[in-house]
C-alpha positions, 0 to 999 in steps of 0.5 A, spaced: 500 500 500 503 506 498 503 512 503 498 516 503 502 522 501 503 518 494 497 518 493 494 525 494 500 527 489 498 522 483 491 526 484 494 532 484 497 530 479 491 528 475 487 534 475 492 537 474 492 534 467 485 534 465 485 542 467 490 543 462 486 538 457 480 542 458 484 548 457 486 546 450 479 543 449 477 551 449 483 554 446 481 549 440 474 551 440 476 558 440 480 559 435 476 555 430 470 560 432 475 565 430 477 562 424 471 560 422 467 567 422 474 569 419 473 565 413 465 566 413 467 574 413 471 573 407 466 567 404 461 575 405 466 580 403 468 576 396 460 575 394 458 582 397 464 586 392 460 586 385 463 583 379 467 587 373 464 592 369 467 589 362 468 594 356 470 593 350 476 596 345 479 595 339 483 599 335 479 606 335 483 607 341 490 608 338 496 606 342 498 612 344 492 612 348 494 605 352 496 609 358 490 612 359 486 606 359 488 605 367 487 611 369 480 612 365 478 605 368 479 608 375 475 613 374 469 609 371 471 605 376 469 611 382 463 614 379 460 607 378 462 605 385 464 598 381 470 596 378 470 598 370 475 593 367 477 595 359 478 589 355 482 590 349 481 585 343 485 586 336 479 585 331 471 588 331 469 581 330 472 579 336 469 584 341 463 582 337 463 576 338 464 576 346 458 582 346 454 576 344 456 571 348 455 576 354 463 575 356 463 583 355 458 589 358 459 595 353 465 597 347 467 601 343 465 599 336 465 601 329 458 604 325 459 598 320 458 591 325 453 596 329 449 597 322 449 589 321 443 585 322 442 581 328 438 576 330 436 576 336 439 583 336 444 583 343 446 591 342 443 597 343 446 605 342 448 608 348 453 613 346 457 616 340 464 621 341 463 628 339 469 630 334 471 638 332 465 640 333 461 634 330 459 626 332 461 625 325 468 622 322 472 620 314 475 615 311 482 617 309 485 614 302 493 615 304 499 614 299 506 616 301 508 624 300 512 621 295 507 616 291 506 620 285 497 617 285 493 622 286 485 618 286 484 610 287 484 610 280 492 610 280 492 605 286 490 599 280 495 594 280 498 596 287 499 594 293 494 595 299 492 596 306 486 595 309 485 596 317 479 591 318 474 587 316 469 590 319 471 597 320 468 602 316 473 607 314 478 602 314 475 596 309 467 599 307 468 604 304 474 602 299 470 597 297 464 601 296 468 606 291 470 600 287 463 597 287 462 603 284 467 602 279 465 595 277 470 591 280 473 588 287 479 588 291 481 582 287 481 584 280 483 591 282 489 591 287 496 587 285 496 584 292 491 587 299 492 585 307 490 588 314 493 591 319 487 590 324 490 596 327 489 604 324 495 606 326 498 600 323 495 603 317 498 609 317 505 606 318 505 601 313 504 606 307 509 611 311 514 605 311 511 603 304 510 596 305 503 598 302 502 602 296 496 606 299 490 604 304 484 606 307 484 609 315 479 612 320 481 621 319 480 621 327 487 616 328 490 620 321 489 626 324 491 624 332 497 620 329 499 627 325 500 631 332 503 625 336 506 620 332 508 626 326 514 622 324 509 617 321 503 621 319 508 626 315 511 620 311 503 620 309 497 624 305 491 624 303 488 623 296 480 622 297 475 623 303 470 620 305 463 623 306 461 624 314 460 618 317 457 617 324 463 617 329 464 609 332 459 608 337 460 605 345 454 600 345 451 596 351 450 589 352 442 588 351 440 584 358 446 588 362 442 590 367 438 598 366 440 601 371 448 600 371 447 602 363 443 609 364 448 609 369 454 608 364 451 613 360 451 619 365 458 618 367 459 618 360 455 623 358 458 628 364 465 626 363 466 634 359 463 637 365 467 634 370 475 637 370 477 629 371 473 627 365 475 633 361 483 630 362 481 624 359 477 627 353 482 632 352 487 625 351 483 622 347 482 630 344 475 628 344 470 634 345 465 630 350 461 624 349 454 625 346 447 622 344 445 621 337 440 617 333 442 610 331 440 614 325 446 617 324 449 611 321 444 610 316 449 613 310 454 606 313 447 602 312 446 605 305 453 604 302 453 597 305 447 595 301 449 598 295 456 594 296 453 589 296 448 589 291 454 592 285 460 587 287 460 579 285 456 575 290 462 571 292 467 578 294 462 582 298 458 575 301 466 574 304 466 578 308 459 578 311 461 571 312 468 574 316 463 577 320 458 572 320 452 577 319 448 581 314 446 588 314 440 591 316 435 592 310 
């Protein structure tokens, strides 16, 4: 029999272990609490922050003008009060396509692919910029300074430069002038390619990889007070009537009331000083309103190219675009 003194040791001992085992037992407790509300409270924070608002660019917006785009989106982003992400593609066809699908919520598109037919149509109009004075713009028919042609006639036989498929200045309206002449790209020029940017554009004839091309007069006339190095090498030979200046559009299902909130805040931008900083950038006057009207010329012109030319030259590009124009 052990003394009596052992035995109260080895009890002291033993509460004293369970005391440091119920200790531990809520410690553990507590900290899976604290853990578990931490994990909730971020499971809340990530599914209370709104999900990005995606806008579409292309090549209306020239390289020069990259820097401003984080800038730009930052202030979107603050007058939104949700974060505005611009998403850049190389084609019109791919904004398009991503507008469709739903993967993108507003762009800045082109009057060709906004005049063309869809069925279920998924844009709608929301904006159109307002340059010197007007919502309006030209394509420009650039040679080098130096090239001897003075018209498109003396572009047969040469090398030429569109800037997109789906652009209007930059491949409708050529095509519409040699409609118009009974003849098509393939019959009338030596060989043709695209950039897919303008600015491109203009940098292949100033380096006279193209003979002559088709460019958006917004991007000529930018390229010729930032980027005169190039612009200088170039010079027009023929203007385009006016156009409607290339569209921002919404994404039909997006909800209404961040669309018309889009649109304020666009439409606001020339009379905020943060928003006129960007205009000015862009050497944009502001961002207006306008009637889908105001393409109805690009419509027009895209029947009548359509209707002159051989089925199979005009019909591929349509089928480049995968759409018909609006009748």
């Amino acid at each position: 029999m052990a003394p009596a003194g052992t035995a109260k040791t080895f009890s002291g001992r033993n509460f004293s272990v369970k005391r440091s085992w119920a200790a531990c037992l809520c410690l553990f407790v507590f900290l899976s609490a604290i853990m578990a509300s931490s994990v909730r409270a971020e499971h809340e924070e990530v599914a209370q922050t709104p999900a990005p608002i995606r806008f579409g660019l292309t090549a209306v917006v020239v390289r020069e003008n990259l820097r401003f785009l984080d800038q730009w989106a930052y202030y979107l982003s603050e007058k939104m009060g949700q974060p505005v992400e611009f998403v850049r593609r190389r084609s019109y066809r791919e904004v398009m396509d991503m507008l469709e699908s739903g993967s993108l919520d507003f762009a800045w598109i082109c009057g060709f692919p906004f005049v063309q037919n869809r069925d279920p149509e998924f844009i709608k109009l929301l904006s159109v910029p307002v340059y010197k004075g007007r919502p309006l713009y030209h394509s420009f028919i650039i040679v080098h300074k130096d090239s001897p042609h003075q018209s498109i006639d003396d572009l047969k036989g040469e090398n030429f430069a569109y800037s997109d498929p789906e652009s209007n200045s930059g491949y409708l309206y050529p095509q519409y002038l040699l409609a118009q002449k009974g003849t098509n790209k393939e019959a009338f020029f030596r060989q043709t390619f695209f950039t897919f940017n303008h600015s491109e554009t203009v940098e292949a004839v100033a380096e006279q990889f193209a003979d002559g091309a088709a460019v958006d007069s917004y991007i000529w006339e930018y390229m010729k007070e930032f980027r005169p190095e190039l612009a200088d090498k170039t010079r027009v030979i023929n203007q385009s009537p006016a156009f409607g200046f290339p569209p921002l559009v919404s994404r039909l299902g997006v909800d209404l009331e961040t669309v018309w909130h889009m649109k304020r805040v666009i439409l606001a931008m020339k009379d905020d000083p943060d928003g006129r900083k960007f205009l000015d950038g862009l050497k944009l006057d502001s961002f207006g309103e306008s009637s889908p009207s105001l393409f109805d010329n690009i419509r027009e012109m895209a029947l009548k190219t359509r209707s002159t030319q051989p089925r199979g030259d005009f019909s591929a590009s349509n089928q480049s675009v995968g759409t018909a124009i609006k009748e």
